[in-house]
C-alpha positions as CSV (number, residue, x, y, z in Angstrom):
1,X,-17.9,1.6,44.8
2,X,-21.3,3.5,45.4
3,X,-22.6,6.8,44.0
4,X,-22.5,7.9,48.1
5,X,-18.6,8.0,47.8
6,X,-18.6,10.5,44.6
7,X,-19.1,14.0,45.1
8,X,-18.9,17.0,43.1
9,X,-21.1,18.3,39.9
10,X,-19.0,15.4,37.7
11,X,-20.5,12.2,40.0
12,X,-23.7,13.2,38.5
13,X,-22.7,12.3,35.4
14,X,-21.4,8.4,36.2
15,X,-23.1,5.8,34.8
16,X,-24.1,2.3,35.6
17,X,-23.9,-0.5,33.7
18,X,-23.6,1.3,30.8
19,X,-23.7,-1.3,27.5
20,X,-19.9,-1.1,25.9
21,X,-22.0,-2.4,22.9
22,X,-22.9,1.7,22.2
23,X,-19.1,2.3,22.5
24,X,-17.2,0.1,20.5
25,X,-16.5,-0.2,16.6
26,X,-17.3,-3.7,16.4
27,X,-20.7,-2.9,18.4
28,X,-20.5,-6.3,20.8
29,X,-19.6,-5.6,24.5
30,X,-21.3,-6.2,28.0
31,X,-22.1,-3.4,30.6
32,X,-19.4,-1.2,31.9
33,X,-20.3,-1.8,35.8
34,X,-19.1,2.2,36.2
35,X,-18.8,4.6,33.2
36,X,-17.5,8.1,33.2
37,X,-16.5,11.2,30.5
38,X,-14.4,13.5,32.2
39,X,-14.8,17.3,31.0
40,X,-11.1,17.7,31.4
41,X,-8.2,16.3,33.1
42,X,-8.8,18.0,36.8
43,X,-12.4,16.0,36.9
44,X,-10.3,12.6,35.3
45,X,-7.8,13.4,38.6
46,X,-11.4,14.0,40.9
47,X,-12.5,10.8,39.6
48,X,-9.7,9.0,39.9
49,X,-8.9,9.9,43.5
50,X,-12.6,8.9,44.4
51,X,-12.3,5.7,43.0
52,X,-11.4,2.7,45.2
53,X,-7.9,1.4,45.4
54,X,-8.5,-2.0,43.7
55,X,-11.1,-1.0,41.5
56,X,-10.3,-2.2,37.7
57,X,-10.1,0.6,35.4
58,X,-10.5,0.5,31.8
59,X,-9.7,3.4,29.2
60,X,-11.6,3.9,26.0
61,X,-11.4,6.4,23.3
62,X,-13.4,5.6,19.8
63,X,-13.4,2.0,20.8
64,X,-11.5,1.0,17.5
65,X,-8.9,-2.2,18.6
66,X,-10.5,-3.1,21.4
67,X,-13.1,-6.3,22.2
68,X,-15.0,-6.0,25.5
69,X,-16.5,-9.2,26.0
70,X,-20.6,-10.0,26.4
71,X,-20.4,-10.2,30.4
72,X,-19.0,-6.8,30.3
73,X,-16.6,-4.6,32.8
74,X,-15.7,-4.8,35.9
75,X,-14.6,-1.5,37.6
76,X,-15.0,1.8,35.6
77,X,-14.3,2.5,32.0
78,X,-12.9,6.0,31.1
79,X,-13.6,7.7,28.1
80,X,-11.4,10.2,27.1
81,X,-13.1,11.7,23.8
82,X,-15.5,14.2,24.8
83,X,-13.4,15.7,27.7
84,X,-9.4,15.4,26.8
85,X,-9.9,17.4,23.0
86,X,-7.6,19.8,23.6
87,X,-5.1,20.6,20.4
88,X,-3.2,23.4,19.8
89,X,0.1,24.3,18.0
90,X,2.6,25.4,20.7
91,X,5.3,26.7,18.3
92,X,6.8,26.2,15.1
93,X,7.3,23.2,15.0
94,X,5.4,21.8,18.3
95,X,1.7,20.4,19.2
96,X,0.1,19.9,22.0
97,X,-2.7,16.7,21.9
98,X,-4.9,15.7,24.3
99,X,-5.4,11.8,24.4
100,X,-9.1,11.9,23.7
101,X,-8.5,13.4,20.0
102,X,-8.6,11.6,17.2
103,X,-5.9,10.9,15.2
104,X,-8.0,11.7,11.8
105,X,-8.6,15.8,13.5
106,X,-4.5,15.4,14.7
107,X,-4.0,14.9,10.9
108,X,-6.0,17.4,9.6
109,X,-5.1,20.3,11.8
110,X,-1.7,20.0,11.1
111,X,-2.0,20.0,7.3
112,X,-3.1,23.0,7.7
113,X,-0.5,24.0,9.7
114,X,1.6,22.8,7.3
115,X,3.5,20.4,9.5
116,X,4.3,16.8,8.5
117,X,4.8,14.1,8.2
118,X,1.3,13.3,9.9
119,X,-1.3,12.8,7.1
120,X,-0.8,9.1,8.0
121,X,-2.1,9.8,11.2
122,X,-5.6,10.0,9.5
123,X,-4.9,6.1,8.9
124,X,-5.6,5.4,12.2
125,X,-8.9,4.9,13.2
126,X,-8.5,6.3,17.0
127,X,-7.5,8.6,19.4
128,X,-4.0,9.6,19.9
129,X,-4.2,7.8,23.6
130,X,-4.3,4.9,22.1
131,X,-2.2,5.8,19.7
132,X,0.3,6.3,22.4
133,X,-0.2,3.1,24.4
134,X,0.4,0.9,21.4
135,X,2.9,2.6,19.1
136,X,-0.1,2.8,16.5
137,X,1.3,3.3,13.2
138,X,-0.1,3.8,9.4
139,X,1.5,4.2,5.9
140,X,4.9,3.7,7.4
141,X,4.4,6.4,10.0
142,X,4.9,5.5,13.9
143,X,3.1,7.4,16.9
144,X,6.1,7.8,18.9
145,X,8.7,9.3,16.4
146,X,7.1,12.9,17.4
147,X,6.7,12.4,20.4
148,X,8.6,14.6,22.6
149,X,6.9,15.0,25.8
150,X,4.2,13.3,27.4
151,X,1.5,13.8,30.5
152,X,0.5,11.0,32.4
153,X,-1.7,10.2,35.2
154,X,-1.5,7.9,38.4
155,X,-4.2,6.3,40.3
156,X,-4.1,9.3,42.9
157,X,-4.6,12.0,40.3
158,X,-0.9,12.8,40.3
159,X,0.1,14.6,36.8
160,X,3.5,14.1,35.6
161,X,5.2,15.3,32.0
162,X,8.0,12.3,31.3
163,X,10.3,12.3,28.5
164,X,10.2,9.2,26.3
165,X,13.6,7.8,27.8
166,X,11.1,6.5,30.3
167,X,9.6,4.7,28.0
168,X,10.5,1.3,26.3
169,X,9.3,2.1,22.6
170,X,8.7,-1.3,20.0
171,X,6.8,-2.1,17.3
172,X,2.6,-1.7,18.8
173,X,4.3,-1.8,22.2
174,X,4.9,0.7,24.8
175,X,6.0,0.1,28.4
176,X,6.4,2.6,30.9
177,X,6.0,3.3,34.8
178,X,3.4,1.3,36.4
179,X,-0.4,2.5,37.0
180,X,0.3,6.1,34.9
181,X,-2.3,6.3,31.9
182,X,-1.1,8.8,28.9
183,X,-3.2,12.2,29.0
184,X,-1.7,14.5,26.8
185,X,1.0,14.5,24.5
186,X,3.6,17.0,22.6
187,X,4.3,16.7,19.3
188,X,7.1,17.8,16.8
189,X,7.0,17.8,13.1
190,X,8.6,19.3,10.4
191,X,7.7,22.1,8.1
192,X,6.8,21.3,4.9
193,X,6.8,22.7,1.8
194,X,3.8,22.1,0.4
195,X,0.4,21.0,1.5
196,X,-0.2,17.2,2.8
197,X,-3.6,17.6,1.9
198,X,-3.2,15.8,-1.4
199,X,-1.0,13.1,0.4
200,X,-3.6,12.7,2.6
201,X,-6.2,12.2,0.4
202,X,-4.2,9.3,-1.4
203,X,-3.8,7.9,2.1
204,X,-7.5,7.6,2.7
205,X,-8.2,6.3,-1.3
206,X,-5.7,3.8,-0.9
207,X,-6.8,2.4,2.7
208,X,-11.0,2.9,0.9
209,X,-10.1,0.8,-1.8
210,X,-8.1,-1.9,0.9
211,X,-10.0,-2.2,3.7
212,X,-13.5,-2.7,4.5
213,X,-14.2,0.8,5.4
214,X,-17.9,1.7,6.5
215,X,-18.4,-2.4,8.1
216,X,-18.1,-3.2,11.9
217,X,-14.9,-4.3,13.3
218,X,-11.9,-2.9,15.1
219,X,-9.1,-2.1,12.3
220,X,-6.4,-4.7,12.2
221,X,-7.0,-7.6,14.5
222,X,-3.1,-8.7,14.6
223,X,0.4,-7.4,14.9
224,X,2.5,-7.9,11.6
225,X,5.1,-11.0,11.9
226,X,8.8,-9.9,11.8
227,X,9.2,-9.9,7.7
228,X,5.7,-10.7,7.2
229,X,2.4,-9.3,7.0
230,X,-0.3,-10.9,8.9
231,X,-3.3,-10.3,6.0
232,X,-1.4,-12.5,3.7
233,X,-0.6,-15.2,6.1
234,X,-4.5,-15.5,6.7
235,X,-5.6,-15.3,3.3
236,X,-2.5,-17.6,2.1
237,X,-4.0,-20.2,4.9
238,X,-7.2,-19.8,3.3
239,X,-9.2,-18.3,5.6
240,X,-11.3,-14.9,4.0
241,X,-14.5,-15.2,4.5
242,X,-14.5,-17.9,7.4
243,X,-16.7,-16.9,10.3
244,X,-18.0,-18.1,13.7
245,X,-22.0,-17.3,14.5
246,X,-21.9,-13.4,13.1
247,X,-18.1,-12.6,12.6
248,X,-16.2,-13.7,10.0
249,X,-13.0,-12.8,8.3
250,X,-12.8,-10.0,5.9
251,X,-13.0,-11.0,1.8
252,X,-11.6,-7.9,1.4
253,X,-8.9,-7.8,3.9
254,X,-7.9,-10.7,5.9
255,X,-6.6,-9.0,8.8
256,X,-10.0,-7.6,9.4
257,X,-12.9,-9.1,11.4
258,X,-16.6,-8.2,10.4
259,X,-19.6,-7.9,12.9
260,X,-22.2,-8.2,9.9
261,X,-24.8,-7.0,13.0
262,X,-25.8,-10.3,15.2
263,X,-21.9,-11.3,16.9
264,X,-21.1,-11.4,19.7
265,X,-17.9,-10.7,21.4
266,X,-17.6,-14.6,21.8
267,X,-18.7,-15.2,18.4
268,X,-15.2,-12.3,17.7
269,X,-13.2,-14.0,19.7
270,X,-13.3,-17.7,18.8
271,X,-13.0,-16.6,15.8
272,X,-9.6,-14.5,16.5
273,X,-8.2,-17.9,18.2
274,X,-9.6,-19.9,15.3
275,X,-7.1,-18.0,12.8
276,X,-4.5,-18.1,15.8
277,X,-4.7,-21.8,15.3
278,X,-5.0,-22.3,11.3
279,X,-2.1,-19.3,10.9
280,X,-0.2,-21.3,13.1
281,X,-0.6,-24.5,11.7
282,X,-0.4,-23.9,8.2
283,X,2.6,-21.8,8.4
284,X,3.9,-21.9,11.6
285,X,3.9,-18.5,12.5
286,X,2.0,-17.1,15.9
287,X,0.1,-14.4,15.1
288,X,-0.2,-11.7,18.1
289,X,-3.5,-9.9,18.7
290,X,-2.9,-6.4,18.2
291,X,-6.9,-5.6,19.4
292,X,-6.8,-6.0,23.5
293,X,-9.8,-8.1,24.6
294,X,-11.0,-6.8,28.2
295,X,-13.9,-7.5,30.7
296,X,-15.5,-11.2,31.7
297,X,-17.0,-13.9,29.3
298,X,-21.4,-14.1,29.8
């Protein structure tokens, strides 16, 4: 693709070889070979219809669960936070969300709505189209149990509103029709009698005191075993505080994997495979990544 085959105002605004590193929670991550924030969904559909049929396309909203590795990005990376913001109530009991919103601002806005359950929303540290890709779920709350519409779009720039019947719904997996990436969603809650703001806060103490809020990495690294939570399997194989170069493994939650400031996404990465292994070996469990590791080793 070459800046001669974009046109409009937006084109202006693509970058090249944009380093993912300024994007990403765990700060590690190789150039983006094309990098675009759409002001809404009709320049994502421009975009999208401007890009070449079999160019890669990667979608990023905080860049929480998600390792780009140190040779970077082929294609274009989207990034939906600045542009897809939209959130409004639509009635009652409805929402409408954009998938560039973060999941905290979902959370707060409708506590002061007074609609719930969705403090736990606040739990997640990303955007609700993430949310909605991976079933992303907090305090015992699951993205797609409100779900009751959502907008997608193809590689053309085609919209289309689908129901969640056309979706196969699991636990941080979602699997739907081919080459459509989630733009919006609506909502339903419940009223509620009192405020969630105190519930909210407890939330947020709870995952404070818990997790190692405030260092580099993405949020939980793996998917919970059936039965089983994958923090104590690595801690119980005795691996806190194990590390590879500049990662390691959280002392204060083993599920967690630090960038204490000079990792790299290799450094991340053998390190995710060395707990694979040891997790494995020790108690013969597999533990699935729940972070998605995209672009090309350096």
């Amino acid at each position: 693709m070459s800046l001669a085959q974009l046109c409009g105002d937006w084109a202006k605004r693509v970058r090249r070889n944009e380093p993912m590193s300024r994007h990403t929670s765990w700060h590690v991550g190789g150039p983006a070979e094309w990098y675009f924030e759409p002001r809404n969904i009709e320049e994502l559909a421009a975009f999208l219809r401007a890009l070449p049929a079999d160019a890669p396309l990667t979608w990023l909203g905080l860049g929480s669960n998600l390792l780009v590795r140190d040779g970077g990005i082929r294609g274009a990376v989207i990034a939906t936070q600045e542009g897809l913001n939209r959130l409004e109530r639509l009635s009652e009991l409805r929402v409408y969300c954009e998938a560039g919103v973060p999941c905290a601002r979902l959370a707060k806005l409708c506590i002061k709505w007074g609609l719930g359950p969705a403090e736990w929303f606040a739990g997640i540290p990303g955007t609700l189209g993430g949310a909605l890709a991976m079933n992303a779920g907090a305090f015992g709350g699951e993205t797609w149990r409100h779900v009751a519409e959502v907008d997608t779009i193809a590689r053309d720039g085609t919209r289309r509103t689908r129901p969640p019947s056309d979706f196969t719904v699991g636990y941080r997996r979602v699997v739907g029709p081919p080459n459509e990436w989630f733009v919006a969603a609506r909502l339903e809650f419940e009223l509620k009698a009192r405020s969630g703001e105190d519930e909210m806060r407890q939330l947020l103490k709870r995952r404070k005191e818990s997790q190692p809020i405030g260092e580099w990495s993405c949020g939980s690294v793996f998917a919970n075993p059936p039965g089983d939570h994958a923090a104590r399997l690595i801690d119980s194989a005795g691996l806190k505080g194990s590390g590879v170069g500049g990662a390691s493994v959280s002392t204060k939650h083993a599920n967690f994997i630090i960038n204490h400031g000079q990792a790299t996404a290799a450094d991340i990465e053998a390190l995710i495979l060395q707990v694979q292994a040891r997790v494995e070996r020790v108690h013969g469990v597999r533990l699935e990544p729940e972070v998605r590791i995209v672009g090309e080793p350096k």
